[in-house]
N, C-alpha and C positions, 0 to 999 in steps of 0.2 A: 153291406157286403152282398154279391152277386156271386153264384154258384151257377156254372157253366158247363153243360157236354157238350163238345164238340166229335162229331163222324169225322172219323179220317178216312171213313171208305172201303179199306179194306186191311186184315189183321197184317199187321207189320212190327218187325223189331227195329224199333229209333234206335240209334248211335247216340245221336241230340236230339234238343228240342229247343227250340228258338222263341221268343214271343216279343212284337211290336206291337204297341198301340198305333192303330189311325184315325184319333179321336185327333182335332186343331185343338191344340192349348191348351190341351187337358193332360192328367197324370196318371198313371194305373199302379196301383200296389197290389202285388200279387200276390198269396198270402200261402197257396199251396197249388198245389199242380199232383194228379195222379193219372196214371195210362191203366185203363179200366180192358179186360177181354171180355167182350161181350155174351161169347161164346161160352165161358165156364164159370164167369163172375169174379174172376181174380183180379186183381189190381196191385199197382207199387204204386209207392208214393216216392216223387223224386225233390231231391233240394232243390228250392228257388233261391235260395240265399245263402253262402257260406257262412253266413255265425250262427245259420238254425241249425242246429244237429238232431234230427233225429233220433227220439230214444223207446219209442212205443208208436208200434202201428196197429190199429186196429179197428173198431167201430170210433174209435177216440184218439186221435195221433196227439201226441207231443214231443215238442222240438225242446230242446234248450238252447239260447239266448248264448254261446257262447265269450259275447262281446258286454255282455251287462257288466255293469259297475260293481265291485265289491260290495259287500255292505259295509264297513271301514277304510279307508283312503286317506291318504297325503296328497294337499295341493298347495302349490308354492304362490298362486295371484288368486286375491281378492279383491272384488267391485263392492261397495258398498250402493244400495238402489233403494229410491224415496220412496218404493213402493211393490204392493205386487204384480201390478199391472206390468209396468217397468221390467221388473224379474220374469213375467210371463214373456214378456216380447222377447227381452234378451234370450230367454230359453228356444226360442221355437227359431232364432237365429240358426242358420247350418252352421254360421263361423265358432259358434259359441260352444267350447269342446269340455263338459264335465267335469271329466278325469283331471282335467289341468288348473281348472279357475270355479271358485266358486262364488255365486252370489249372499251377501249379508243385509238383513235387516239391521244391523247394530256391529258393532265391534273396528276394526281396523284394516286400512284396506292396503292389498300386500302386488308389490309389482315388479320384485325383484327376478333377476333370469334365473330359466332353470338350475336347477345343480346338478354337478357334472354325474354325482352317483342318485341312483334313483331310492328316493325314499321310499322307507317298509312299513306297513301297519300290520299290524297280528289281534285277531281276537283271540283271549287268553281260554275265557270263561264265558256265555252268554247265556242270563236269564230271564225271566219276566221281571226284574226289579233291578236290575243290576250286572253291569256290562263289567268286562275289563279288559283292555287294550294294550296293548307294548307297542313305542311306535319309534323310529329314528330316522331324523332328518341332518340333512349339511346347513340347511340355511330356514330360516322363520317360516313355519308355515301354516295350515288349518287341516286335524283332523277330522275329516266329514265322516259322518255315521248315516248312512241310508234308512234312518229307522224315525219314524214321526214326531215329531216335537209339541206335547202338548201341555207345555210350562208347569209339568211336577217334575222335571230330569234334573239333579244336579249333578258338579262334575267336580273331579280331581285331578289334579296334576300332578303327582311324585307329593302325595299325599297332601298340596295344598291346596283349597277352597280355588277354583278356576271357573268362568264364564261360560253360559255354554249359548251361542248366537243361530239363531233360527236361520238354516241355509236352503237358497234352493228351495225358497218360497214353505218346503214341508219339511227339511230335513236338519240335524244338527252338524253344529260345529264348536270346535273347541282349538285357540291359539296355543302353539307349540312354537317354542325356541328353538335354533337347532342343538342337535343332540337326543340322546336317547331318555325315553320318559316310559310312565307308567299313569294311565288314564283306566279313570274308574268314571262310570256313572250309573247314578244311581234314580230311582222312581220313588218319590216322595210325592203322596196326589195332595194338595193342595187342602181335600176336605178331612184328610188325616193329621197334614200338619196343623191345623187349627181346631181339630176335635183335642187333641193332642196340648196346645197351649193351652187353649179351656179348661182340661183336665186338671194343669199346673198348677192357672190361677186358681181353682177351684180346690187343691188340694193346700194352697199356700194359706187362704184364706181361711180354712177349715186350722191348720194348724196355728196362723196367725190368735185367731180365737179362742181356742183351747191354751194356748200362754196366758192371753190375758184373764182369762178364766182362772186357771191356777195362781199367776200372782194376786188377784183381786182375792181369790177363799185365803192368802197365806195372809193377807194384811187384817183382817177381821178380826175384832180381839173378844178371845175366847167367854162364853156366856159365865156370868158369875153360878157356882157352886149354892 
């Protein structure tokens, strides 16, 4: 990144402000732009982009992203992809639009047209262990969860045992029929689930022994008088 003053020569109030590269073949991403007075040290900061919004100026400006992805969504097409490399390319594709399609490492891949009404996803509840979503769709689709997929998340569907497919190379996904449901998922870390079985077998065994313990002292016949 490159941070740039340029003299305009002499103080003036822009209307606009225009900016061409005349770099051959090359691209410029512009990331912010301010009109600085030299004379008293004030400065604005003006938008380069309609989806940044401005919401804090100061020694630290921040924009908000008003085009970002939900963190819950409904998409009606799924590509299945033999890898992440595969899924890297397709992502840095411009054709390749998010909101509408998403990519799978596993599950079933969906390519049916859009539906006529636009499906709705809702977070109910969100915590560090366990999500809950209400979602309804016209036709089959995958709700994506923008939140990272690190193989302890399982998931429910209208309270049944449901799949949840790593999307989007980081992200989840879970198949939905059309119609209105109810999705839970939940954080189960993998070294809990297994401290957790261990415990079982450990407690099964403990009890398994103490049975046979008591029927072997019932069987013993009593010491003569």
């Amino acid at each position: 990144m490159v941070e740039e003053l340029l003299d305009l020569g002499q103080a003036m109030h822009p209307a606009a402000v225009s900016v061409r590269s005349l770099l051959p073949g090359s691209s410029v991403f512009l990331r912010g732009m301010s009109l600085v007075d030299d004379r008293t040290g004030a400065h604005r900061t003006l938008q380069v982009h309609p989806a940044y919004e401005l919401v804090h100026s100061g020694d630290v400006k921040i924009f908000r992203n008003r085009e970002v992805l939900p963190r819950a969504f409904v998409v009606h097409r799924a590509r299945l992809v033999a890898g992440d490399e595969e899924a890297l390319a397709l992502l840095r594709d411009a054709a390749f639009d998010p909101a509408r399609e998403v990519l799978l490492a596993s599950g079933r891949e969906l390519a049916g047209p859009e539906p006529a009404a636009a499906p709705e996803a809702e977070i109910v509840s969100y915590g560090e262990d366990e999500i809950q979503m209400r979602a309804r769709l016209d036709t089959p689709g995958y709700l994506v969860v923008t939140d990272g997929d690190d193989g302890g998340w399982a998931a429910e569907v209208d309270g049944q045992e449901a799949a949840i497919e790593r999307a989007d190379i980081y992200f989840r996904a879970v198949y939905l029929e059309a119609g209105e449901h109810t999705v839970t998922m939940r954080y189960r870390p993998p070294a809990a689930v297994l401290g957790l079985a261990v415990s079982l077998v450990s407690i099964g065994a403990w009890l398994l022994a103490l049975i046979l313990a008591l029927r072997s002292a019932r069987r013993r016949p009593a010491p003569p008088a």
